[in-house]
C-alpha positions in Angstrom: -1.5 40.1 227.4 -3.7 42.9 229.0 -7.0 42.7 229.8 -8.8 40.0 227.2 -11.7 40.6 228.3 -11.9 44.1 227.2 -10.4 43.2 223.7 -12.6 40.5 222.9 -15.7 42.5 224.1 -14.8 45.5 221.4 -13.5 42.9 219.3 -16.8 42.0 218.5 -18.5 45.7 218.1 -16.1 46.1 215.0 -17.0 42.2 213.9 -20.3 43.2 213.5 -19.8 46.0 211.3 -17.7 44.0 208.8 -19.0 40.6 208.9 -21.6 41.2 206.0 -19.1 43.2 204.1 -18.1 39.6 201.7 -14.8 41.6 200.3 -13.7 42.0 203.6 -14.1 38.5 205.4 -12.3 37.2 201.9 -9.9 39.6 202.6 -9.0 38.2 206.6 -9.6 35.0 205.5 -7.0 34.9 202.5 -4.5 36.8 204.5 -4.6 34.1 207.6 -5.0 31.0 205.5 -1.8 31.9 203.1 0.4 32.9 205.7 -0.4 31.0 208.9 -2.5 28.9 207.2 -5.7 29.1 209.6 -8.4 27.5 208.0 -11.2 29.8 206.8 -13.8 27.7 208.2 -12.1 28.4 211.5 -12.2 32.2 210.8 -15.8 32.1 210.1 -16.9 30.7 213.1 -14.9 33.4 215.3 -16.8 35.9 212.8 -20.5 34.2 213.9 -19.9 33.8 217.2 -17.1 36.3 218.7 -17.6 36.2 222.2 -17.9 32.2 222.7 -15.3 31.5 220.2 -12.4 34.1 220.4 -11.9 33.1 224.1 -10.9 30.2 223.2 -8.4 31.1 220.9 -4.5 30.5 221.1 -3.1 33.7 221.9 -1.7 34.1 218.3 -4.7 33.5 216.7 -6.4 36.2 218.7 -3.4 38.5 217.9 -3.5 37.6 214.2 -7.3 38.0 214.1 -7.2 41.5 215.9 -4.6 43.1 213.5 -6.9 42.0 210.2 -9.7 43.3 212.0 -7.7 46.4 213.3 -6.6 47.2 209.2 -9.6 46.7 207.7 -11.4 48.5 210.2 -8.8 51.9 211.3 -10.6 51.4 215.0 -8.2 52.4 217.4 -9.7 51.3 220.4 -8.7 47.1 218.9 -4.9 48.1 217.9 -3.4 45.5 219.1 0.0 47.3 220.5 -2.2 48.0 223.4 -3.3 44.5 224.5 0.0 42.8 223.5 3.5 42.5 224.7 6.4 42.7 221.9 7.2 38.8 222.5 3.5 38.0 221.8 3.7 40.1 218.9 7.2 38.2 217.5 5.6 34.7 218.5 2.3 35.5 216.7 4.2 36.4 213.3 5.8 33.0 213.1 2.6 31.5 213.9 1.6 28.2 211.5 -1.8 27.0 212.7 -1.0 23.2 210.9 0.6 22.1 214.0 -2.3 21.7 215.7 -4.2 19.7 213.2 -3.9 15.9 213.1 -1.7 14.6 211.2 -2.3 12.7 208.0 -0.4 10.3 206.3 -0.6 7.2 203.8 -1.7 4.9 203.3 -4.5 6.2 201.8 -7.5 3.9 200.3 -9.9 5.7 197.3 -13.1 4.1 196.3 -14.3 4.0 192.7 -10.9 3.3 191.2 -10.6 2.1 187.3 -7.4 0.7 185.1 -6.8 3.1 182.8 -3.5 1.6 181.3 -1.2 -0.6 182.4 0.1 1.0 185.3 -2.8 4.2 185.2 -5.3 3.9 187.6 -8.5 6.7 187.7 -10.7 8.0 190.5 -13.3 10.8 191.3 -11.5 13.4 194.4 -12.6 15.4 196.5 -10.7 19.1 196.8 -11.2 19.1 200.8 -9.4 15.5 200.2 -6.3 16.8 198.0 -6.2 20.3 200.0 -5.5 17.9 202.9 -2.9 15.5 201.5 -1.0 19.3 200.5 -1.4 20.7 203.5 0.3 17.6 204.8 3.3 17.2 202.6 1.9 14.3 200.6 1.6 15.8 197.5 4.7 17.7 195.9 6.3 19.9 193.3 8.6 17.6 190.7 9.7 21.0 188.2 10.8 18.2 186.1 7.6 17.0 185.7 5.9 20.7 185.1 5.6 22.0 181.8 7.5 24.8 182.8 9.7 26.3 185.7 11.0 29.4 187.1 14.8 29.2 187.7 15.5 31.1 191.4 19.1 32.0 191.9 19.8 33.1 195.7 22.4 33.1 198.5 21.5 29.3 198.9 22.4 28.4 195.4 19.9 27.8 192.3 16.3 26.3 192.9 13.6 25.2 191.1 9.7 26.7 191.4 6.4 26.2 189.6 6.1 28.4 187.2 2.3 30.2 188.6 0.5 32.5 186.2 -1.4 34.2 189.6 -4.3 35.5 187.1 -5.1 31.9 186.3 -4.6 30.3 189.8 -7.4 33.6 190.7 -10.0 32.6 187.7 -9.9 28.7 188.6 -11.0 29.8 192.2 -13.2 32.2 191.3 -15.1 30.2 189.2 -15.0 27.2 191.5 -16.9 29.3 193.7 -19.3 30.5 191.7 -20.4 27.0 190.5 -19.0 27.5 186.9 -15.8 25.0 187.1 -16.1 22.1 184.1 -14.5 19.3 186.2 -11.4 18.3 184.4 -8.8 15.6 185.0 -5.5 16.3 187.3 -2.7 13.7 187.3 -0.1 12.4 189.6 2.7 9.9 189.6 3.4 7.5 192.5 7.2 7.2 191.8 8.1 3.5 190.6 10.6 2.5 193.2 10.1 4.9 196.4 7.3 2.9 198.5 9.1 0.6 201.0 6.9 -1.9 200.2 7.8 -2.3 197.0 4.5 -1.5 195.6 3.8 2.7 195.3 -0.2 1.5 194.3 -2.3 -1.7 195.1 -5.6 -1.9 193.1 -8.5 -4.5 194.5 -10.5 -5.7 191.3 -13.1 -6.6 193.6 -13.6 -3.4 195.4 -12.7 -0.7 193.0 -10.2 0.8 195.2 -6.6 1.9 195.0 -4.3 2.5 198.2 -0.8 4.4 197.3 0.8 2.9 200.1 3.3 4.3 203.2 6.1 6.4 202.1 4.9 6.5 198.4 6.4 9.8 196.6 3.6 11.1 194.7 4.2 14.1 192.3 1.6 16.4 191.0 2.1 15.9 186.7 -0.4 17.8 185.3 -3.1 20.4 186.7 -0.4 22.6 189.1 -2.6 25.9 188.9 -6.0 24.0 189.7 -4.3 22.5 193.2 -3.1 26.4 193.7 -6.8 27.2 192.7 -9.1 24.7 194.8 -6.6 26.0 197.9 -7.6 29.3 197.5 -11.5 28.8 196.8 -11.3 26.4 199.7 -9.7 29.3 202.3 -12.8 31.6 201.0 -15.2 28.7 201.1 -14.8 26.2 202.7 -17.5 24.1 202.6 -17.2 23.9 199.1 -17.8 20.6 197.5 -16.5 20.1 193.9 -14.6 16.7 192.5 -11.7 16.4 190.1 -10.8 13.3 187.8 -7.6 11.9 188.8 -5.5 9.9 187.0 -2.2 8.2 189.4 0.3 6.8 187.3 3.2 4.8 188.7 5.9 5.6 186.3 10.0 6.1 186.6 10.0 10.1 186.1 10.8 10.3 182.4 8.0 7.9 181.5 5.8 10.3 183.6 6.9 13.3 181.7 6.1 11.2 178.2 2.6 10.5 179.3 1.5 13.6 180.9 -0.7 14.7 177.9 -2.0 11.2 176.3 -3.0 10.4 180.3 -5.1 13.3 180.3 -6.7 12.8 178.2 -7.0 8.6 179.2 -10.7 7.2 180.1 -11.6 4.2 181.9 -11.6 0.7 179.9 -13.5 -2.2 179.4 -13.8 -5.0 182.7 -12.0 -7.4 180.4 -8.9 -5.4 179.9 -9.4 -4.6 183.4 -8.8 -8.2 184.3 -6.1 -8.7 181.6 -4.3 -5.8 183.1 -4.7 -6.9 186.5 -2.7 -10.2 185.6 0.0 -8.3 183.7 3.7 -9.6 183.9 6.2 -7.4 185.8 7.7 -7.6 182.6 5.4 -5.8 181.0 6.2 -2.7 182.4 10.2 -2.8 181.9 9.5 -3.6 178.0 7.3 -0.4 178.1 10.3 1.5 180.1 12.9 0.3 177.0 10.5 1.1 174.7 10.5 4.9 176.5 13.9 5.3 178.2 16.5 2.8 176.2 18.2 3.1 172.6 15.4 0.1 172.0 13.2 3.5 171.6 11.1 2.9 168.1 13.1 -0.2 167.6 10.2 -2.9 169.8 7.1 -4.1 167.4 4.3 -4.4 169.0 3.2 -7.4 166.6 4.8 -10.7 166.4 6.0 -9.4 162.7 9.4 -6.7 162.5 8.8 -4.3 160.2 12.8 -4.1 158.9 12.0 -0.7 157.0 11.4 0.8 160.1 14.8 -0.6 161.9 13.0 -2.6 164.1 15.2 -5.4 166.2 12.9 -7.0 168.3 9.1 -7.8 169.1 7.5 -7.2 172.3 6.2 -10.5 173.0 10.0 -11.7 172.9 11.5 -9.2 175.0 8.2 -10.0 177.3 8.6 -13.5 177.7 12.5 -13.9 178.2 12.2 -11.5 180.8 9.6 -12.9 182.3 11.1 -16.9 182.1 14.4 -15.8 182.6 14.5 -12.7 185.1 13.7 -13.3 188.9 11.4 -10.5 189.5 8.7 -10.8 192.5 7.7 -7.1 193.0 7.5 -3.9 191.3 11.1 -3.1 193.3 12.8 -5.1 191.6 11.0 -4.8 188.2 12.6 -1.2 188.8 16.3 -2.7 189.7 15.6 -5.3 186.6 14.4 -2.3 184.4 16.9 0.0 185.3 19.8 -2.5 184.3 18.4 -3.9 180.8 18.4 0.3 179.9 21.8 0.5 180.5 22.5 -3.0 178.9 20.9 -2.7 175.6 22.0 1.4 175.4 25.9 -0.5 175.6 24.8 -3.2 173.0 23.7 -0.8 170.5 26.2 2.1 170.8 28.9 -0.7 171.0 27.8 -2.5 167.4 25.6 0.7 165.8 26.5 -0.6 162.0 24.5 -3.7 163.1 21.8 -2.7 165.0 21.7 1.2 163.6 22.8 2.2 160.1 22.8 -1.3 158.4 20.8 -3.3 160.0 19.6 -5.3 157.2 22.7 -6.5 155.5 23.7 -8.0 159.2 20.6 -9.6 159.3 21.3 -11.2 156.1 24.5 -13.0 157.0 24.6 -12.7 160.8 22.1 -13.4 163.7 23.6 -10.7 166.1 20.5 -8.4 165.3 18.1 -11.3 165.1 14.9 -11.0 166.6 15.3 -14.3 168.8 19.1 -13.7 169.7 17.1 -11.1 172.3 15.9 -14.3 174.3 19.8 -14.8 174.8 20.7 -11.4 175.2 18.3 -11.1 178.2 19.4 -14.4 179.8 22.8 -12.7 179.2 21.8 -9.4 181.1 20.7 -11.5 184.0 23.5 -13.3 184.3 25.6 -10.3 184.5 23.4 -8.5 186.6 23.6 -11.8 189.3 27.1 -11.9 189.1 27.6 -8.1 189.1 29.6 -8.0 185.9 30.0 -4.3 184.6 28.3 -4.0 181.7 30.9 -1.7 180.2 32.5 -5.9 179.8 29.7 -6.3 177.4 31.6 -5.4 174.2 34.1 -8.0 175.0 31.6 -10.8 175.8 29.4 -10.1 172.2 33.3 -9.8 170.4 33.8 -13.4 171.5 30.8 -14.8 169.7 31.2 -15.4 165.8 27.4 -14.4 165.0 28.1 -15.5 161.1 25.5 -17.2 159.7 28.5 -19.4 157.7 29.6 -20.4 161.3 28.9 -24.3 161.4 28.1 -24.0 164.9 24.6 -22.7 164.9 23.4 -25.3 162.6 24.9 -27.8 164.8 23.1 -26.6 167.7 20.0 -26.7 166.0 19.3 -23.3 165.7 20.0 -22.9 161.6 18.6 -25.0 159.2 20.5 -26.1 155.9 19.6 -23.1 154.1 21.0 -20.9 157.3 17.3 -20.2 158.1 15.4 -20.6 161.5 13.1 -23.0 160.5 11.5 -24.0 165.1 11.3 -20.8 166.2 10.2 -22.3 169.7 12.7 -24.9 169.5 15.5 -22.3 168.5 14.6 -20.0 171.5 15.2 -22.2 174.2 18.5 -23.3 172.4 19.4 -19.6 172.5 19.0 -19.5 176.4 20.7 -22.8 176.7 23.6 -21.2 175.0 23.5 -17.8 176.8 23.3 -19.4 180.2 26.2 -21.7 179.5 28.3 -19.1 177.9 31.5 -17.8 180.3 31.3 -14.4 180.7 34.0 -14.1 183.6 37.1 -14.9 181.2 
């Protein structure tokens, strides 16, 4: 570089001229922070006090800051040809200020946190907060989880971007700015299964706050445009203060895309459910994922009672319980392992017998028990079994073939599970009799 001295001394002359012209400043500002993402804070200070600050600069910076300064200004006597070599010209155009900032990283720990739903956590954030975690790679882009998304076809193959209306992203910052932003609610998922731990979120009843732990994946679900928007009222202004509600989920990806609009919209809940919810059964959450994700889909009741003109099979307390007695789950990984399998169990039980748990599900359930609500206590000791001993479940057509589900079959009644009149008369009783039966049963013919 050539004489620094001399640069930075009519550096500042032409800083003076500009520095109350608002469009201007903007102007540099926007320009450094979207491509070399210098912080507009940063920009400010070398605008208020030139000759202290630009001598300390990295020689890229200073580069980058002449030629805005140069543009806007036509002054010849700051082109920046005549200060810097070619090299420190190249160098300076790849520059990316974000390696010299600290880096940041969960976990991360958020004060004020409420249950919104099992699994649904909400908090009050910060932009400078969620600015951070995207300038760090902690937040990203899931176009499966976007409402919509622009298909990019190039050399490298095809791609997947957010779909950013610019005029909106402009508005949301603009009015940010000017003090006119109704704070709305953003939401994110913490995928189920990609935290090391094997728990994506911890919530502490006692303190109010939620941690997404060390290699979490969090998604943005809902409020793409207003991340893009805070970003760019933050480069202009950065001391901007404004909070967002957020609502983390901590969903598989297809339940995320279900709740994205009736989390939204979600408010916090009473302590009491708060407490309930903090107690819930792993299980809970893989009867809500086969209530989403399996052919079980419409088919659960959430009351004790099946409503048959509806097709319902089973009730959720059932499905609840067996897993829970009969499943070994001891953390949220593998209540994603569990959950994953009894999907692909119960979607080869139903498309293997449809006529008895699809089209005709009545008449079966008049002469047969295969569709029976309780027979799902055995089915689910069934599933674990299989998943323990790593049977397919493509053999699970054979294994429910073997069994004579007839109501006329003496055998039932002998093990107590059928009274005289074919009815189950001890539902408790005829439950664990079920299990009994499942567990016993030899599956590796």
């Amino acid at each position: 570089m050539k004489d620094k001295a001399e640069l930075i001394e009519n550096l500042s002359s032409n800083i003076q001229e500009i520095k109350r012209k608002r469009n201007i400043v903007n102007d540099i500002k926007l320009e450094l922070a979207q491509k070399h993402d210098i912080l507009a804070g940063d920009i400010q200070e070398w605008i208020n006090s030139p000759k202290e600050k630009l001598q300390e600069l990295d020689i890229r910076e200073l580069y980058l800051f002449t030629e805005q300064v140069y543009l806007k200004t036509g002054d010849l006597i700051i082109n920046p040809k005549s200060y810097f070599t070619d090299v420190e010209i190249r160098e300076s155009r790849i520059y990316d200020a974000s390696i010299k900032r600290p880096h940041f990283d969960f976990p991360i720990t958020f004060e004020n946190a409420t249950i919104v739903g099992n699994g649904a956590y909400s908090i009050p954030i910060d932009i400078k907060m969620i600015d951070m975690m995207l300038n760090n790679q902690l937040l990203h882009y899931d176009p499966e989880l976007q409402r919509e998304m622009t298909v990019i076809t190039d050399k490298k193959g095809i791609r997947y971007e957010p779909t950013v209306i610019k005029k909106n992203v402009d508005e949301i910052a603009e009015h940010m700015i000017n003090g006119t932003l109704v704070p709305t609610t953003l939401v994110w998922n913490a995928a189920l299964g990609s935290s090391d731990s094997g728990e994506e979120l911890v919530f502490d009843n006692k303190t109010n706050t939620l941690t997404i732990t060390e290699n979490t994946k969090v998604a943005i679900v809902d409020g793409f445009h207003r991340h893009k928007g805070l970003q760019k009222a933050l480069r202009q202004r950065p001391d901007l203060d404004f909070n967002f509600v957020l609502i983390i989920t901590n969903y598989s990806k297809s339940m995320a895309q279900q709740y994205q609009y009736q989390l939204a919209q979600a408010t916090p809940i009473s302590k009491n459910r708060q407490t309930q919810l903090k107690n819930a059964r792993y299980s809970d959450g893989i009867v809500t994922r086969l209530m989403q994700e399996s052919d079980l889909k419409d088919r659960i009741s959430q009351n004790t009672q099946l409503k048959t003109t509806a097709n319902q099979l089973v009730s959720y307390n059932v499905l609840a319980d067996s897993i829970d007695s009969y499943m070994n789950i001891i953390s949220k990984r593998d209540g994603k392992k569990v959950g994953d399998f009894l999907i692909e169990f119960f979607d080869e039980l139903i498309g293997a017998f449809p006529e008895e748990f699809i089209f005709n599900t009545i008449e079966y359930r008049n002469k047969s028990l295969i569709n029976h609500n309780n027979l799902f206590v055995g089915y689910v000791v069934l599933a674990n079994k299989m998943m323990v001993n790593q049977i397919p479940v493509e053999k699970l057509t054979d294994i429910i073939k073997s069994i004579d589900f007839s109501k006329d079959n003496s055998f039932w009644k002998e093990l107590g599970i059928l009274n005289d009149k074919g009815n189950i008369e001890d539902t408790s009783k005829a439950r664990k009799i079920i299990a009994k039966y499942f567990s016993e049963l030899n599956i590796e013919k």
